[in-house]
N, C-alpha and C positions, 0 to 999 in steps of 0.2 A: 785688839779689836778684830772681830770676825770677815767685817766688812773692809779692810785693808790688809793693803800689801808692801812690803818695803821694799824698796828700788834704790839700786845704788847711787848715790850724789856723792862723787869725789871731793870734800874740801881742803884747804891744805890748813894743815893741823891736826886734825879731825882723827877720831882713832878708827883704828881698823878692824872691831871685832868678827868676831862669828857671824852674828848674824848683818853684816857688810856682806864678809863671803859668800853666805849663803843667797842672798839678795843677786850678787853678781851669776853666780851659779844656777837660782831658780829661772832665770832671765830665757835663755834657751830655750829651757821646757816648756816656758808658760806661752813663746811664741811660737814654737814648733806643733805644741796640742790646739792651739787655738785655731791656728791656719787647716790643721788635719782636721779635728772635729767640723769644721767651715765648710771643708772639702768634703765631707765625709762624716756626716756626723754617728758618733758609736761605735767608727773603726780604731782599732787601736795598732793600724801600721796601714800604707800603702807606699808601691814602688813608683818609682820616681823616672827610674830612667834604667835601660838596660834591666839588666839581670832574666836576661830572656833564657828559656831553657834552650839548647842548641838543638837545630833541627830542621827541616824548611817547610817555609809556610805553605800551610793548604787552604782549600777553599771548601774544603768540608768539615763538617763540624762545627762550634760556634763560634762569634770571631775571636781572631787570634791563635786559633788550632795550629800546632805547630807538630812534626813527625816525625822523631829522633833515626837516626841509624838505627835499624834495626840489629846491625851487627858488632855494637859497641856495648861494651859490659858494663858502663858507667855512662853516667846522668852528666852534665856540663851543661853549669850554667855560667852565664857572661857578666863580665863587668858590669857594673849599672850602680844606684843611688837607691835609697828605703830612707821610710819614716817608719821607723818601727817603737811599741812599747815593751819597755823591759817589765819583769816580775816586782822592782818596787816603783811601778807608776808612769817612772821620766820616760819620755818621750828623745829616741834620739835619732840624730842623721846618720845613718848607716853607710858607709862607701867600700863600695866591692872591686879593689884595685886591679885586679886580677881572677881570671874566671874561678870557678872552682865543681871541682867533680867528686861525685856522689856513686856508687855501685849501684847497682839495680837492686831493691829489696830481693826477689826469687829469682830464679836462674832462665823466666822468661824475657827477662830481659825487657827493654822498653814496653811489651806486651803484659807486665804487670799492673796489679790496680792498685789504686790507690793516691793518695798527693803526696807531690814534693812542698816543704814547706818549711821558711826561714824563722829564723826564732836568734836574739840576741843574748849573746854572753858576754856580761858584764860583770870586769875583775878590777880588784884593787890593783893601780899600779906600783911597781916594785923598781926598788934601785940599787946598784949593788949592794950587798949586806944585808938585803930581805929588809932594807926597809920601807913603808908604807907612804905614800906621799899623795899631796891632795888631787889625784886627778883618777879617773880611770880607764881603763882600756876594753874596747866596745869591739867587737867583732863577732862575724855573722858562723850560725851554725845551720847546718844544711843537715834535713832528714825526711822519710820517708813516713808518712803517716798510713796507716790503713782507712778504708774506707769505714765514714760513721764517727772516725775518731778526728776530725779536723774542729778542734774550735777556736774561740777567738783571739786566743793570746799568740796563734798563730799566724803568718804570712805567708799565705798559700802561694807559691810561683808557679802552680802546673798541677793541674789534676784530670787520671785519666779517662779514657774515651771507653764505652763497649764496642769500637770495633777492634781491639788490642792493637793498634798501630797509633793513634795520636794520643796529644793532650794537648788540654783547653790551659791556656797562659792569662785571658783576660781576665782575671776574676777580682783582683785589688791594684788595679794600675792608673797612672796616670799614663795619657798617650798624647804626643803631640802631630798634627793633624800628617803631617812626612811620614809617619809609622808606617811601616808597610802593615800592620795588620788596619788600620787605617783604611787605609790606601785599596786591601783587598776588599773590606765593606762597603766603601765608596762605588768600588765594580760590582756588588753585588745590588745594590742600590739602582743601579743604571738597568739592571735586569728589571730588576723587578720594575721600573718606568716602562718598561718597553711591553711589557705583559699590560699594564694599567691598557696603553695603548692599544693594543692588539683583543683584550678580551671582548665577550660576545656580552651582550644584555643580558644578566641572569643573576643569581641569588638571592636568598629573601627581601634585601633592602630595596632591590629593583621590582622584585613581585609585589612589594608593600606601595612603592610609589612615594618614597619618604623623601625626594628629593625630584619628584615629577616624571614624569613620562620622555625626558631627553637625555640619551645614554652618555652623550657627550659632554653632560652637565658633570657628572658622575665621577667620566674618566678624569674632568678638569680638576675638580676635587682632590681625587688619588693623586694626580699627577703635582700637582703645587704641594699637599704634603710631602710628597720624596722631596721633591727639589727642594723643600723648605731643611728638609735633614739635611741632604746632602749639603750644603751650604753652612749649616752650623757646624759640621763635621770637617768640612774645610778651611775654616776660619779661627778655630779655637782648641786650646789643650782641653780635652774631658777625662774626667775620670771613667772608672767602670760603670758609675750607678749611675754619670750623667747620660751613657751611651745608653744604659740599660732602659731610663727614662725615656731616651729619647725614640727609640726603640719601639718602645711601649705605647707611646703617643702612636707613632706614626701605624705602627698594627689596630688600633680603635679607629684611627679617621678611615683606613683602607679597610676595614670590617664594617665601617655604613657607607664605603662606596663603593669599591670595587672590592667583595669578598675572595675572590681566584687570588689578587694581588697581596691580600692579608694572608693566606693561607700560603703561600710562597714564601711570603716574608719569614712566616714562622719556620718553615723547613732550612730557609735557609741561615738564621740563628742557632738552628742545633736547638730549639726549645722542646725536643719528642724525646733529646739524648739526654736529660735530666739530669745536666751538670753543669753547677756554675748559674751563675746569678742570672745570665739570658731562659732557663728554666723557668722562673716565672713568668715570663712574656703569654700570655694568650691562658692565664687564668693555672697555671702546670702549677709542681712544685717543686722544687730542688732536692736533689737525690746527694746526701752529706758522703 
């Protein structure tokens, strides 16, 4: 039957075939892609925790920009957790027990283009004597893709900036609200309140008069959208597309009220630097 699934029910007596195994087997997948497609619907991997490329954070660029030693000849990325999909379908939990390091594609060194980007290799396990046994061994492969060639069977960790010094990290993660890339959005969030407050009566929505003739009306507007982000950003794990969403909301209510503050907001997303999913914010498009 099309419309059913078999689930394993232990009874005693009961025989143990194939398709038991396989039941106990498909179990994993069915709940690992469910909760991902939920989270993310159409992704076929996002990080979990860690596997941040090494580097310290900046507040340029879009969030999560992160600025490797420029005088390191290899990439390092850290410990952390993935939902990634392999080539036949399954959906698995990836754990990166230990950091792992990458050379730099050309001899610029962290000033090269391109993504860094995870992808799963998945082998049959072996036991002495070469022989084949029911389970298999999952581990993570680290490569550099060039730009234009990133697609989706891929798990981008990092891809780079045109000022040849960063790369953008946020692009398929989960973040829990402590992240410091977080944490640096949160402070850039605070700017831009203080700008809502400080701007002068001006841009088309205030020439239109779509919100009356009281400038204050306007700022209270701009001003309860930030705080209403910032508080959801405080309070909860988001993914990238939640951020990117919310993001996005919050650039539309500050583009009919206070246009200076929307216009901020965008620069300070990195939405002009046409990389990574914050790119579409304010209408852009994303540079692959």
């Amino acid at each position: 039957m099309k419309n059913a699934d078999y689930v394993f029910h232990p009874v005693d007596g009961a025989i143990l075939d194939l398709e038991s195994l396989q039941a106990i087997s498909s179990a994993e997948n069915r709940l690992l892609g469910t909760w991902l497609q939920g989270a993310w619907p159409g992704t076929s991997g996002i990080v979990l925790e860690g596997l941040d490329l090494d580097g310290e954070w900046t507040s340029e660029g879009p969030p999560g920009t992160r600025r490797p030693d420029t005088r390191s000849e290899t990439a390092i990325v850290m410990p952390g957790k993935a939902l990634v999909t392999g080539r036949n379908g399954r959906v698995y939990l990836l754990r990166l027990q230990e950091e792992l390091q990458i050379d730099w594609p050309t001899k610029a060194g962290s000033a090269s283009r391109g993504h860094l980007a995870l992808v799963p290799r998945v082998e049959d396990a072996q036991v002495a004597g070469g022989i084949t046994v029911a389970r298999e061994r999952v581990s993570a492969q680290l490569g550099f893709v060039k730009p234009n060639q990133l697609d989706d069977t891929l798990l981008p960790i990092a891809s780079s900036l045109n000022n040849s010094k960063d790369w953008v990290t946020d692009i398929r993660r989960l973040y829990q609200p402590e992240h410091p890339a977080v944490r640096n959005l949160l402070k850039q969030f605070e700017k831009i309140e203080v700008t809502v407050w400080r701007a002068e009566p001006e841009g088309s929505v205030w020439d239109r008069s779509v919100l009356g003739r009281n400038w204050v009306r306007y700022q209270t507007v701009a001003a309860s959208c930030v705080q209403s982000a910032r508080m959801v950003m405080q309070t909860r794990a988001m993914t990238t597309l939640d951020r990117v969403r919310l993001v996005r909301a919050t650039f539309t209510q500050l583009n009919n009220s206070v246009e200076v503050a929307a216009n901020e907001l965008l620069q300070m997303v990195g939405a002009n630097e046409g990389v990574g999913p914050y790119a579409t914010i304010g209408g852009g498009e994303p540079r692959s």
